[in-house]
N, C-alpha and C positions, 0 to 999 in steps of 0.2 A: 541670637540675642546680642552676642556680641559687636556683629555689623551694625546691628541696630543703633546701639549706643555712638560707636563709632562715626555712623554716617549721620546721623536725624538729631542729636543732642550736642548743648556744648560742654564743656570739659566742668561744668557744676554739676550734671546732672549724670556726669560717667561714672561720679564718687555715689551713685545711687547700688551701684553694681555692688561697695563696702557691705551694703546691708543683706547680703549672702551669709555674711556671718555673723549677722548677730539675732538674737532669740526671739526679739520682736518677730510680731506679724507684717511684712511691707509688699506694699502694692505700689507697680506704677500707671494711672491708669489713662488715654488720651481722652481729652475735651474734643468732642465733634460733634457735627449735627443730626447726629444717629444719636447717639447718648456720650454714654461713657464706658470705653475700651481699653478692657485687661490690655498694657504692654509691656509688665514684666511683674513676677512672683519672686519672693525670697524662697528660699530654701527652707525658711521655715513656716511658709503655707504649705509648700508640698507635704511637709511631714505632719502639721498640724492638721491641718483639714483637708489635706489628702487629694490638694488640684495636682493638674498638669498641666504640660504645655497647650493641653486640648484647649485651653481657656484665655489662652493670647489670640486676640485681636476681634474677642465677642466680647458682648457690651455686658451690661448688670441684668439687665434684662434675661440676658442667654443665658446667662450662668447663676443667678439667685434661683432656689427653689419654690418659694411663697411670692404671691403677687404682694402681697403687705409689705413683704423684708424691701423688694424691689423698690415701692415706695419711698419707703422712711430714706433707703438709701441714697434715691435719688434726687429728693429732697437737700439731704446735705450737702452731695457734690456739687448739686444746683448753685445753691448759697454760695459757697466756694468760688464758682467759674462767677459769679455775678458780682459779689462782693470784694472778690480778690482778697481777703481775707483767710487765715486759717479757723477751719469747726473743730470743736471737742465736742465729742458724747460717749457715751456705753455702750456698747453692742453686745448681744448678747448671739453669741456662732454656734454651732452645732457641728460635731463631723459625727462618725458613725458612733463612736463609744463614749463622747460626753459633752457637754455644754462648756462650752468657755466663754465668760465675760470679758469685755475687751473693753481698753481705754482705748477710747480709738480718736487719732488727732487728722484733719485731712490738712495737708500744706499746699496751697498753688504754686505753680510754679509757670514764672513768664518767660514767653520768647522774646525776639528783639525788640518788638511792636509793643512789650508792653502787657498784651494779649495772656490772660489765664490759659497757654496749653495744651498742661498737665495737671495731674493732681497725684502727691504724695500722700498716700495715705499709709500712718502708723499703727499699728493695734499693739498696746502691753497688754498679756494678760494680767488681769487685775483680779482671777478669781476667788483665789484664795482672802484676798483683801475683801474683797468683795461680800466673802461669807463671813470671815470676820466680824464684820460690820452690821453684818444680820445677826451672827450669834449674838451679840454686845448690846442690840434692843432687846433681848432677851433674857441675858443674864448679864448684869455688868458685873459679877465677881469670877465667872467663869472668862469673860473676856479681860479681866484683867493679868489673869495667871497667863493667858495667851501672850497677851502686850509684853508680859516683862522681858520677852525671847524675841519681839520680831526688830528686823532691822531698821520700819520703819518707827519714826517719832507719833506716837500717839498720846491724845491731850484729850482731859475731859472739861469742857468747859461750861460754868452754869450761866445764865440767860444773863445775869448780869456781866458776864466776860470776864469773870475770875475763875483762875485756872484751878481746878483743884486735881489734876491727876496726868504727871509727865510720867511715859515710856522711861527705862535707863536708858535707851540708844539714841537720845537728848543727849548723851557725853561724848558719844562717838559720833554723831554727825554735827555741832556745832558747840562739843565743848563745853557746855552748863552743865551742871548736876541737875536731875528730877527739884532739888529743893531750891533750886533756884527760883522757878516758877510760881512754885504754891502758893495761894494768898493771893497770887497778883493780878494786874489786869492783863489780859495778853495783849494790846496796842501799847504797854511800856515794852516791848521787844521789837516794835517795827521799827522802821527806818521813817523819819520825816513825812518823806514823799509820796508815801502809800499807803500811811496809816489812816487817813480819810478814806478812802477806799475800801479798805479791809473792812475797815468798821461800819461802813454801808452797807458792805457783803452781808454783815454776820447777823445785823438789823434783821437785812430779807431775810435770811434762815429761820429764824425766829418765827417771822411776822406770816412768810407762805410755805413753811414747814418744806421747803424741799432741799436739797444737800445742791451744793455748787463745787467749782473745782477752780484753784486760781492758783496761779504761780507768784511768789514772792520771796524777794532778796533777803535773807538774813544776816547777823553780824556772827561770826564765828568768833570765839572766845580769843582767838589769835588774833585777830584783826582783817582777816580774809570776810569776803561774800561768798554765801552758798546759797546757790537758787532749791529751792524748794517746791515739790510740787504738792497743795494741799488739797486735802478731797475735805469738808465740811459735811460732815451728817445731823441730820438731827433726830433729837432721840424724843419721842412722842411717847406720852399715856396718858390714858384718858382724854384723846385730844386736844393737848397742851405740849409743848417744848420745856422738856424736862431741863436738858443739855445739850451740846453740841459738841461730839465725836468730831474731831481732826485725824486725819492720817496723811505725814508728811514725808516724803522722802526724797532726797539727796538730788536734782534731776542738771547737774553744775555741767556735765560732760553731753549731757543731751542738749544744753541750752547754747553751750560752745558749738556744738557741732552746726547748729541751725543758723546761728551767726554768720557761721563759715559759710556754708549754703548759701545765704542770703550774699555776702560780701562778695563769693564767684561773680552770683548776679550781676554785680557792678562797677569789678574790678577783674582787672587783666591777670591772670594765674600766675605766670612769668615774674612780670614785673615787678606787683601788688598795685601797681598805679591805675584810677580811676580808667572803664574803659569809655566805647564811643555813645553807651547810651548815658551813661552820669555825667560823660562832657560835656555834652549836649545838654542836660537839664540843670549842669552848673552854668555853661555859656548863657543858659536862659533866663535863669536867674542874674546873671550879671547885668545883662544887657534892661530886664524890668527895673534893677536897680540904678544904672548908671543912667536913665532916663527918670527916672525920679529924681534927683539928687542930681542932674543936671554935671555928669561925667561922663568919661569917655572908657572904653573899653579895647583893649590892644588883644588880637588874637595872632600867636604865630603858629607855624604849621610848619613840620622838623621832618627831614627824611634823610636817614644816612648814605651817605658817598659811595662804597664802598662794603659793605655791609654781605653784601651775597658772596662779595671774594674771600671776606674772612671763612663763612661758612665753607668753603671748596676748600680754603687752605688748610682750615685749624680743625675744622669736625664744629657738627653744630652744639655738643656742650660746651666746646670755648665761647661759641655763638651765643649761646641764652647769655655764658656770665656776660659777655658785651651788651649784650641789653640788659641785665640787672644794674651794670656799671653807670651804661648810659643813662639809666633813668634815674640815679644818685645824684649824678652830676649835673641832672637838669634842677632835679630837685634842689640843689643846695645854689641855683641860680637865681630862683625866685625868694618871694616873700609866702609866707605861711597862707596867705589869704587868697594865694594864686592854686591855679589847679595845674596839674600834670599831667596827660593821660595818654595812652598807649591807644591806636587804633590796629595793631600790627605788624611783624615782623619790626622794622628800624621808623614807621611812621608814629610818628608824636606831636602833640598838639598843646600847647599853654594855655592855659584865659588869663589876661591879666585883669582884674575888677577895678573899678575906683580909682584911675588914673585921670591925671591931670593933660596931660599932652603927650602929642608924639613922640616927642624924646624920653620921656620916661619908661617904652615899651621898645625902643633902641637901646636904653642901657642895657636891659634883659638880654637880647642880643646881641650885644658886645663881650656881657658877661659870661653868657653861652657860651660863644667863641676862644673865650679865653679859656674855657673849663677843658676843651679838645684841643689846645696846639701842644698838650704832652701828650707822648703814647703812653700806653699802658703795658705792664709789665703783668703779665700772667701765664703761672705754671712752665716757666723759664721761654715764654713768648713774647717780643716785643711787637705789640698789637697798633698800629696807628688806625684814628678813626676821627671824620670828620661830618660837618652835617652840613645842608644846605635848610636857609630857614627863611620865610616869606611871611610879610608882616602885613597884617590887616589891620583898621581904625575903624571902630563906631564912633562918634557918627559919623566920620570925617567921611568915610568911603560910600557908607552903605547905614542904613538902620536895620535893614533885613538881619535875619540872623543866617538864613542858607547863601544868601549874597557873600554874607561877610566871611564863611568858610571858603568858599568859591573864589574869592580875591584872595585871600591868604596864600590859596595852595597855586591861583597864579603868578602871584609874586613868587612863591616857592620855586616853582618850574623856569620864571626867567633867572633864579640863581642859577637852578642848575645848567641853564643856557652858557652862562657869562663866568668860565673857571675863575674868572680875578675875582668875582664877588666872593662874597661869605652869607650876606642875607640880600632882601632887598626889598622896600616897602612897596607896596600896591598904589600903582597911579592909573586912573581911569585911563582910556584909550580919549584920544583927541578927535572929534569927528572935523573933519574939514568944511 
């Protein structure tokens, strides 16, 4: 398993390995044209439902028990690999000695191309909520004395959307007292931006009696956001929508994490600077813009001097802080509206957007240049470091956008021809 991650994934998807220790159910599982293949179990499948290894690298098909479960399941992976989108549903699992209901969320996960894959799939057991939820259409005074204990925020709400019944653990997750609530409508505690939404939610609940599940921002008594992840039920008798059962809770550290997940995606580990596929879809976006708006766009293309002798001399942690340095220093060359991004050990690439002329993507590279004629001083090392940098123009060169890479990193290469240089723009070849 560990070659695996090692050799077949990049450094986003090695942080997959983290969820060995946590409680969740997690699966990793391959997109291919067979179906969809087990390639890695948490620790807490084996113990929960009691797989093994025997179950890496066969599909859902080999390993479900019910042709039905097979179905529904591959059904949603489907969605998933089609949509590029993350599914949420229930699942209801079985091992030998009892049923667990599971929140189960699938996450795609793309390669370089773009391409869905993998699929992360999450399971929290949700069951005791779960039953909860069932006892509560049953008896609301026996599900009350429950609520006053549990961790999550639980809210009873009548069809008009006044709240009449908050958890106490409304103080400890965002700081209101229960009597905060009471009386009121529950769209006076959203936020602006998604309170149309919610309140669309809560309509359907009503109107096709089935419970939804949807994540929303809330304002903490302090002035922090706390994400929240609410399950809506609704409470039926006599075939009518009595109320609407909420159960919310805390989900701020799962919603961080998936962030990060997502950010690996598209940003260089090292660095944190944009890598070569967000360069690329920022470069694309420049260039649709700077043809609309009838501007030009300056691409340079960076590669350090010297950069592998540091590694020999100093050890490659003095090596990474040089590229955390170096990519500061580029950073603080440009303007906010420009991109930075890392393809690479000491390869770096600009876009400048919205320029006027050539000289204004020569200052950039002046500025550059000025930011590396001091060494740097680290960990009692005096570190020199220089770069060579080749400068491309839309439209002046090329309108192509693979063209216009292509010219940059030729210019790049005839610096590193010419030691007197420091950059050098791109001039087409003269044919005779």
């Amino acid at each position: 398993m560990q070659n695996f991650f090692d050799t077949h994934l990049s450094e986003g998807l090695k942080m997959v390995r983290l969820f060995d220790f946590v409680d969740d159910l997690v699966f990793l599982l391959k997109v291919e044209s067979k179906g969809f293949s087990y390639e890695y179990i948490n620790q807490s499948v084996k113990q929960v439902l009691l797989f093994d290894h025997s179950a890496i690298g066969k599909t859902l098909q080999e390993v479900a028990d019910k042709p039905e479960e097979v179905e529904v399941l591959h059904s949603h992976f489907q969605q998933v690999a089609d949509t590029k989108e993350p599914v949420k549903f229930v699942y209801h699992l079985l091992n030998p000695t009892r049923l667990l209901i599971g929140d189960t969320t699938l996450y795609p996960i793309f390669d370089e191309n773009g391409s869905c894959s993998y699929i992360l799939t999450i399971v929290k057991d949700i069951t005791e909520k779960y039953q909860l939820e069932q006892m509560l259409r049953e008896n609301e005074e026996k599900y009350r004395l429950i609520t006053e204990n549990s961790l999550d925020v639980i809210k009873l709400i009548n069809t008009d959307g006044i709240i009449e019944y908050v958890s106490p653990s409304s103080e400890v997750i965002v700081g209101f007292l229960p009597d905060t609530y009471i009386g009121k409508h529950f769209k006076d505690f959203l936020g602006q931006e998604e309170r149309e939404t919610i309140v669309q939610n809560f309509e359907s609940i009503i109107k096709e009696q089935k419970a939804i599940t949807v994540e929303v921002k809330y304002l903490h008594r302090d002035g922090h956001h706390v994400w929240m992840e609410i399950v809506a039920t609704p409470v039926i008798k006599d075939g009518q929508v009595t109320q609407v059962v909420t159960s919310a809770r805390n989900i701020s550290e799962r919603i961080e994490y998936r962030e990060k997940l997502a950010k690996m995606a598209f940003h260089d580990y090292l660095s944190g600077l944009p890598n070569r596929r967000l360069f690329e879809d920022r470069l694309n976006m420049a260039l649709r813009q700077a043809e609309r708006k009838d501007k030009k766009v300056g691409l340079l293309l960076i590669d350090g001097k010297n950069f592998k002798r540091i590694n020999d001399t100093f050890g490659h942690d003095i090596g990474d802080e040089v590229i955390k340095k170096l990519a500061r220093r580029l950073e603080r060359s440009v303007r906010q509206v420009d991109t930075v991004a890392r393809f690479g050990e000491d390869e770096f690439a600009i876009v400048l957007p919205d320029i006027e002329k050539e000289e204004d993507a020569i200052v950039v590279a002046e500025r550059i240049m000025e930011e590396f004629k001091n060494p740097w001083e680290y960990d009692g090392h005096t570190i020199h470091f220089n770069v060579d940098i080749g400068l491309a123009l839309y439209p002046d060169h090329t309108r192509d956008q693979k063209e216009l890479i292509r010219f940059a990193d030729e210019a790049m290469y005839t610096t590193k021809a010419d030691n007197k240089s420091t950059f050098y723009v791109y001039e087409p070849a003269v044919i005779l």
